[in-house]
N, C-alpha and C positions, 0 to 999 in steps of 0.2 A: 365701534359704532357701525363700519361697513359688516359687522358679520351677522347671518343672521341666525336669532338666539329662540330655543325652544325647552320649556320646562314643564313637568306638574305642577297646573296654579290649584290643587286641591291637595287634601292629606291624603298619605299615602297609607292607607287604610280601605280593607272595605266597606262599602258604602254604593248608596242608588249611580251614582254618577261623577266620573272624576272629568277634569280639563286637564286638556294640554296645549296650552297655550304659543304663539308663535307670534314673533315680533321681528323686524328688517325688512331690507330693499328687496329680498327673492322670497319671500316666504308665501306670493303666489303661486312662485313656481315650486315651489316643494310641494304645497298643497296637491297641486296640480300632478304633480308624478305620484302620489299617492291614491290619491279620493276618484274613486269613479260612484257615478250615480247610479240609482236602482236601474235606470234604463242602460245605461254606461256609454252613452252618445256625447251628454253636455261636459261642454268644459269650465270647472267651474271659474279662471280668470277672467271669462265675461261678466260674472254674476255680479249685481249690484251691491254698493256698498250696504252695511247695517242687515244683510238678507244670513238666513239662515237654511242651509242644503242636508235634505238628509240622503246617504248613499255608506258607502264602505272604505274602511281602509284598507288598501290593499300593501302587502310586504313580493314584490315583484307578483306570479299571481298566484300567493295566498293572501285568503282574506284574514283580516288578525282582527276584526271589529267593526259591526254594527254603528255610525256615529250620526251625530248631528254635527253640521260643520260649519259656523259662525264667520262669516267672511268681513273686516271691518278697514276700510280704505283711507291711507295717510288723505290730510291731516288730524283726521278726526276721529283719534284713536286714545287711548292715554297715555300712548307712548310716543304719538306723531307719527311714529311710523305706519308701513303695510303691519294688519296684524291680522291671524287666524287663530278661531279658538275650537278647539276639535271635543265634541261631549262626549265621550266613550262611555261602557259603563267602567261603574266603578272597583271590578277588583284590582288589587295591586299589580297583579300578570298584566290582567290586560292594561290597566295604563301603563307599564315599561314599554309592555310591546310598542304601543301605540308611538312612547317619546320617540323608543329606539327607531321606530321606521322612520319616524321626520329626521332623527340625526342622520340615520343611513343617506337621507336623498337631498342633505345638502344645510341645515342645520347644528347648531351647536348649541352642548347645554350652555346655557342660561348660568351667571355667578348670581349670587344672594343679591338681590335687591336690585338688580341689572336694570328688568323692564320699568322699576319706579325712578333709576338713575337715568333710562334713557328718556325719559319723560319728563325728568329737571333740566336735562342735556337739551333738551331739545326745545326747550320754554314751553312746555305745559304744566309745571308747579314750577313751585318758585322753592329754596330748599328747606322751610319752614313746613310746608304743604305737605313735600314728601317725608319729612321727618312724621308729622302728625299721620300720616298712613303707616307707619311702624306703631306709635301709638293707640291708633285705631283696632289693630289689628291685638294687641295687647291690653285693652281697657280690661279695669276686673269688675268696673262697677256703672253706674248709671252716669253718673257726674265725671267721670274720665270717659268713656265713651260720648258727652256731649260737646266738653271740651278739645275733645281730637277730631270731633266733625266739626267744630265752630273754625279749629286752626286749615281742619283740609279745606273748608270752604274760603278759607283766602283772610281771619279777621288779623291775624298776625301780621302776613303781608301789608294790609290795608293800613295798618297801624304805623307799622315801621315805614313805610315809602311816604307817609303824612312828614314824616318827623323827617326824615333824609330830605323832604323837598324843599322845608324851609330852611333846614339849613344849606344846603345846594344855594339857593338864594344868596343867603349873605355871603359863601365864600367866591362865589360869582361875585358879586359885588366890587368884595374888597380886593380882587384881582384886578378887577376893569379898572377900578379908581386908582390901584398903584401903576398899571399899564399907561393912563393916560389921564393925568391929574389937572391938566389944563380941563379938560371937560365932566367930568365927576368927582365931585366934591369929596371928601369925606369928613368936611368940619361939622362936630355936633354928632358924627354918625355912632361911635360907642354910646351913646347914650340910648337911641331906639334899639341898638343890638341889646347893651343889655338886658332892657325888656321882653324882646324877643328868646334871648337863651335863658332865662329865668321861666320864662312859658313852658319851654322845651325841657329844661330840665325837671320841673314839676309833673310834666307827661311821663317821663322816665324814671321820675321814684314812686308815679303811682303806677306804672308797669311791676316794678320791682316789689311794690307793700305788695301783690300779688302771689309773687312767688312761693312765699309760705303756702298760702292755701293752694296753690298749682302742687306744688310739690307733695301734698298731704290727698287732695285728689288723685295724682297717677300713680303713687306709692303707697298711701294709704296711713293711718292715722295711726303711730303708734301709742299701744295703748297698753300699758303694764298696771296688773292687778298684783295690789300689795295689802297685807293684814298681816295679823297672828296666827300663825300653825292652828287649823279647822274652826276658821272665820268662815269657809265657805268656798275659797278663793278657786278652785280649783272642778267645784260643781257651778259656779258661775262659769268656767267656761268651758263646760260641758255643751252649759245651757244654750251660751251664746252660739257657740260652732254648732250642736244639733247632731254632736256625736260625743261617745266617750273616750276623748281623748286624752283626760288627764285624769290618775287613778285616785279614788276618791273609797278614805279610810275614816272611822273614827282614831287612829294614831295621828297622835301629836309631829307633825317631820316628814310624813310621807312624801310630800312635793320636794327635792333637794335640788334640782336642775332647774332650766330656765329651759319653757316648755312653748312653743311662739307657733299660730294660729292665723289665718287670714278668713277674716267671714265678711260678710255684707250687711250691712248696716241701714234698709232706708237708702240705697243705692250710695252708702257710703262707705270707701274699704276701712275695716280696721285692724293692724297686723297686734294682733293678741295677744300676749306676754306672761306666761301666770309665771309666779315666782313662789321662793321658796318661803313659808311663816318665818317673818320677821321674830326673833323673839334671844335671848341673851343663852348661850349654850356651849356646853366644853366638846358636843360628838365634833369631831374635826371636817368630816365631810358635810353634816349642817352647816355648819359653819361657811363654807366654803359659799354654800347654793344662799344662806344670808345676804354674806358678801356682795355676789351677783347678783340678787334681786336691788341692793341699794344701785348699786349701781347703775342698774337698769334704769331707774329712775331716775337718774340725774340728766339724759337723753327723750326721756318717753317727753311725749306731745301730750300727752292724758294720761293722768295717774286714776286707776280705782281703788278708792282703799275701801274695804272691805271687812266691817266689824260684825262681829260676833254680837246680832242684839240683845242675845239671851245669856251675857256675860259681862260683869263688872270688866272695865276698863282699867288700863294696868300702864307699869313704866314702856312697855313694847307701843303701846297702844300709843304712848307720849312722842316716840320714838319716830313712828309712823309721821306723826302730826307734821314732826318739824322735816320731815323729807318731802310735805307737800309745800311748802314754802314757795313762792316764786313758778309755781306750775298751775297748769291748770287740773284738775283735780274732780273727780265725784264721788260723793262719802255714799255709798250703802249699806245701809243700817240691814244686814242680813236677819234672815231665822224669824222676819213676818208670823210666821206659824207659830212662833213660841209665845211663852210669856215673854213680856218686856223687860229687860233691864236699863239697856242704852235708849236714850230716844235723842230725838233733836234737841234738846234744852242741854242732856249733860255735856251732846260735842260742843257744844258752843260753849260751854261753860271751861269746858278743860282747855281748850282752843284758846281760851282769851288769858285763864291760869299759866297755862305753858309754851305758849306757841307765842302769841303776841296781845300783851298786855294794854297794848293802846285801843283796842276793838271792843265796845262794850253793847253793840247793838245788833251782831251778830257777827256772821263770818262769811268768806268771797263764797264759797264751796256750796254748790247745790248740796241739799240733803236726801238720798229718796229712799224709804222704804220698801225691799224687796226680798222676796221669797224663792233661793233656789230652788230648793225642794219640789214647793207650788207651783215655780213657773209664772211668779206675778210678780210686777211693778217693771215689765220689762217696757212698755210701751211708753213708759217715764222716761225712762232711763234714754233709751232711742231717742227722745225729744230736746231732754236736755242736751245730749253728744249735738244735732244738728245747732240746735240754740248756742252752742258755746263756741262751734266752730266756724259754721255758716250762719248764723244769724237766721237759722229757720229755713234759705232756701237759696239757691245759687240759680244764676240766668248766665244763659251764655249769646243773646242776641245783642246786647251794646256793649257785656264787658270781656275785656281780652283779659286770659290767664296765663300766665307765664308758666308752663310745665315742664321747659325743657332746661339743665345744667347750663347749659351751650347759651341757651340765650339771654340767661339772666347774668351769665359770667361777660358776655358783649354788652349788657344793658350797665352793668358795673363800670366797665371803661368808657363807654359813653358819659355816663353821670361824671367819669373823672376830667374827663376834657372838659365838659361844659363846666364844672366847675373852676377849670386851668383857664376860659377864655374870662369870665367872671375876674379870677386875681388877676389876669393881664390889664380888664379894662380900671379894676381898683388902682395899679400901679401905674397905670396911662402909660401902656407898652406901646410900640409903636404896632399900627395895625398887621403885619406882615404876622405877627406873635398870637393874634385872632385867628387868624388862615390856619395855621398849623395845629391848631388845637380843636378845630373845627371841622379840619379833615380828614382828622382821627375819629373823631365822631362819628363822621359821616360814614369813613371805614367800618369801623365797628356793630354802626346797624347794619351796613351792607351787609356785614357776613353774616348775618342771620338770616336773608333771606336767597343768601349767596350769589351776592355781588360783588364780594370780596373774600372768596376762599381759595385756598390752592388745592390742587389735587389730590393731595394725602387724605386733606381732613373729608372732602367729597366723596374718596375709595371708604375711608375708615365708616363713615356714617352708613352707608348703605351695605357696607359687610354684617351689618347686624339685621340688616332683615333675612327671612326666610325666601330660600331660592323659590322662584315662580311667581316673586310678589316685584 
């Protein structure tokens, strides 16, 4: 923390204009032994916070770059500390040059994710905040990218220190009343705590119903297309990705491998799965890529099955049916352009025949009729994915989504202690057995906005950002 740290906060690629950023307690004076201005009278450690100076970098007296130089004064920086951001252009050459002269005159590179850890270090994010700025920096779609600016702007934080306060309260509480019992009571008090950790623990399982969709937001929806060998399956996702990336024959088998795809969806990710035609067969390597498509589907968040409309339905096709059991599922009646064989009446009919006999008024599974070939009923298809997953549409102004591993695995231990003070007050434990399980709690949210981490897990989180960030 005393050293001070300098890196490319841009790709290092050419481009109109790269940074190089500078962050610590000397990094005026590095400035300072570098930059002279067009006149080369001014120094820039007078200049005012938030100001921008155009002049030169100089490498003792050769000029190495043309710059704009960004001057931004602790504490009101993102990192708290002195910071300088120098705009060079942007080829590769010249921004080394540019780092190497700040490391020359007193500066050190910068490790992965330094200036956002010195910026948690220093209380301007909390470590929610900065985790969501790796996030941020990673969104692949619309709805992660609003979710990681809902956490950078603090709704996590906001959340978790509601919940830590009241319980802070009660274990305050039951401290002072065992400290000095002549004057605070605690007869009758399990009884309001219960209600109170029953509140608290309902906030924290609807933190956690979250999570799925958090989790399907920053990773993306998977989604495995499954049919019979030239159902389509594989011009479907042609279509969807908007290249051709899976080889599409009239041969029966062509798909044998498990072929996986990330497209956008209505700003929603979906990581793409085409599999091999389901279907009963002695080649040994079909067989194989069979195998791995079932399997596929036993994982997938969204199954497509994908029928052949312009083809009687078969034992494969039965096959299919009962592999959508217990998932969520969209049936596409392919080959629109054709004449019709399959329509909606016979899946439903063979669905109630094979699949589940107690259904006789239909079945859970959208139906939609679409055309690879044509390139139509996709705009269905889009609507129902949002309708089955989001309910049409996601807001991130009131509600917090849980996207991170880290903090649904804290929000799990939390739920288990509230539940542990819960069987103490069922048992009528003595209240010191509330304390203890309450202060796990409290622990547990802390570390999510890290109030309670050691140093390992603080180095570990921000070795995954990209150096300069």
């Amino acid at each position: 923390m005393a050293d001070t740290i300098a890196a490319v906060a841009t790709a290092m690629s050419a481009s109109g204009i790269g940074i190089v950023r500078i962050s610590g307690e000397d990094c005026m004076d590095v400035i300072h032994r570098i930059y002279r201005s067009k006149g080369g009278t001014f120094d820039i450690r007078t200049a005012d916070s938030h100001t921008i100076h155009y002049g030169y970098i100089y490498d003792g007296e050769e000029i190495v770059d043309e710059v704009l130089v960004m001057i931004m004064k602790a504490p009101r920086t993102f990192t708290g500390e002195n910071t300088v951001e120098i705009d060079c252009h942007g080829g590769v050459y010249a921004m080394r040059r540019v780092l190497e002269t700040v490391v020359k005159n007193g500066a050190r590179i910068a490790e992965p994710g330094e200036f956002t850890k010195r910026a948690f270090l220093n209380g301007r994010l909390d470590l929610s905040q900065a985790e969501a700025v790796i996030d941020v920096i990673q969104s692949q779609n619309s709805y992660a990218l609003k979710s990681s600016i809902s956490q950078l702007k603090g709704s996590v934080k906001t959340t978790i220190e509601e919940l830590r306060s009241r319980i802070l309260y009660h274990i305050a509480y039951i401290e002072s009343a065992l400290d000095d019992p002549e004057h605070i009571s605690l007869d009758g008090y399990s009884s309001q705590l219960r209600v109170d950790v029953e509140e608290e623990l309902a906030r924290v399982e609807r933190l956690l119903a979250t999570a799925s969709d958090g989790k399907m937001i920053k990773e993306g929806i998977k989604t495995v297309i499954l049919g019979k060998p030239n159902a389509g399956k594989s011009s479907l996702l042609n279509l969807l990705v908007g290249e051709n990336k899976a080889i599409v024959t009239d041969i029966a088998g062509t798909t044998r491998d498990i072929l996986e795809e990330y497209i956008n969806l209505s700003g929603i990710s979906l990581r793409i799965v085409d599999t091999a035609g389901i279907r009963a067969t002695d080649d040994v390597v079909e067989k194989i890529g069979v195998g791995r498509a079932k399997d596929s589907a036993k994982d997938a968040d969204l199954i497509l099955y994908v029928v052949d409309s312009s083809t009687s339905l078969d034992e494969n096709d039965v096959e299919i049916m009962q592999l959508l059991k217990g998932k969520k599922a969209i049936i596409l009646l392919n080959k629109a352009d054709l004449p019709s064989v399959v329509n909606v009446e016979t899946i439903v009919h063979n669905f109630v025949d094979n699949v589940d006999n107690s259904k006789n008024d239909g079945i859970e599974y959208p139906i939609v009729a679409i055309s690879a070939k044509e390139e139509t009923g996709m705009e269905e298809l889009e609507e129902q994915i949002k309708q089955m997953f989001f309910h049409g549409e996601l807001t991130f102004n009131n509600e917090v989504y849980i996207t991170n591993a880290r903090h649904k695995a804290a929000l799990e231990e939390t739920k288990n202690s509230l539940n542990q003070v819960l069987g103490s007050i069922d048992l009528d434990m003595p209240e010191d057995f509330y304390s203890i399980d309450l202060m796990n709690a409290y622990k547990e949210l802390g570390s999510i906005i890290g109030e309670e981490v050691g140093e390992d897990l603080v180095n570990e989180i921000f070795s995954k950002f990209c150096t300069g960030k």
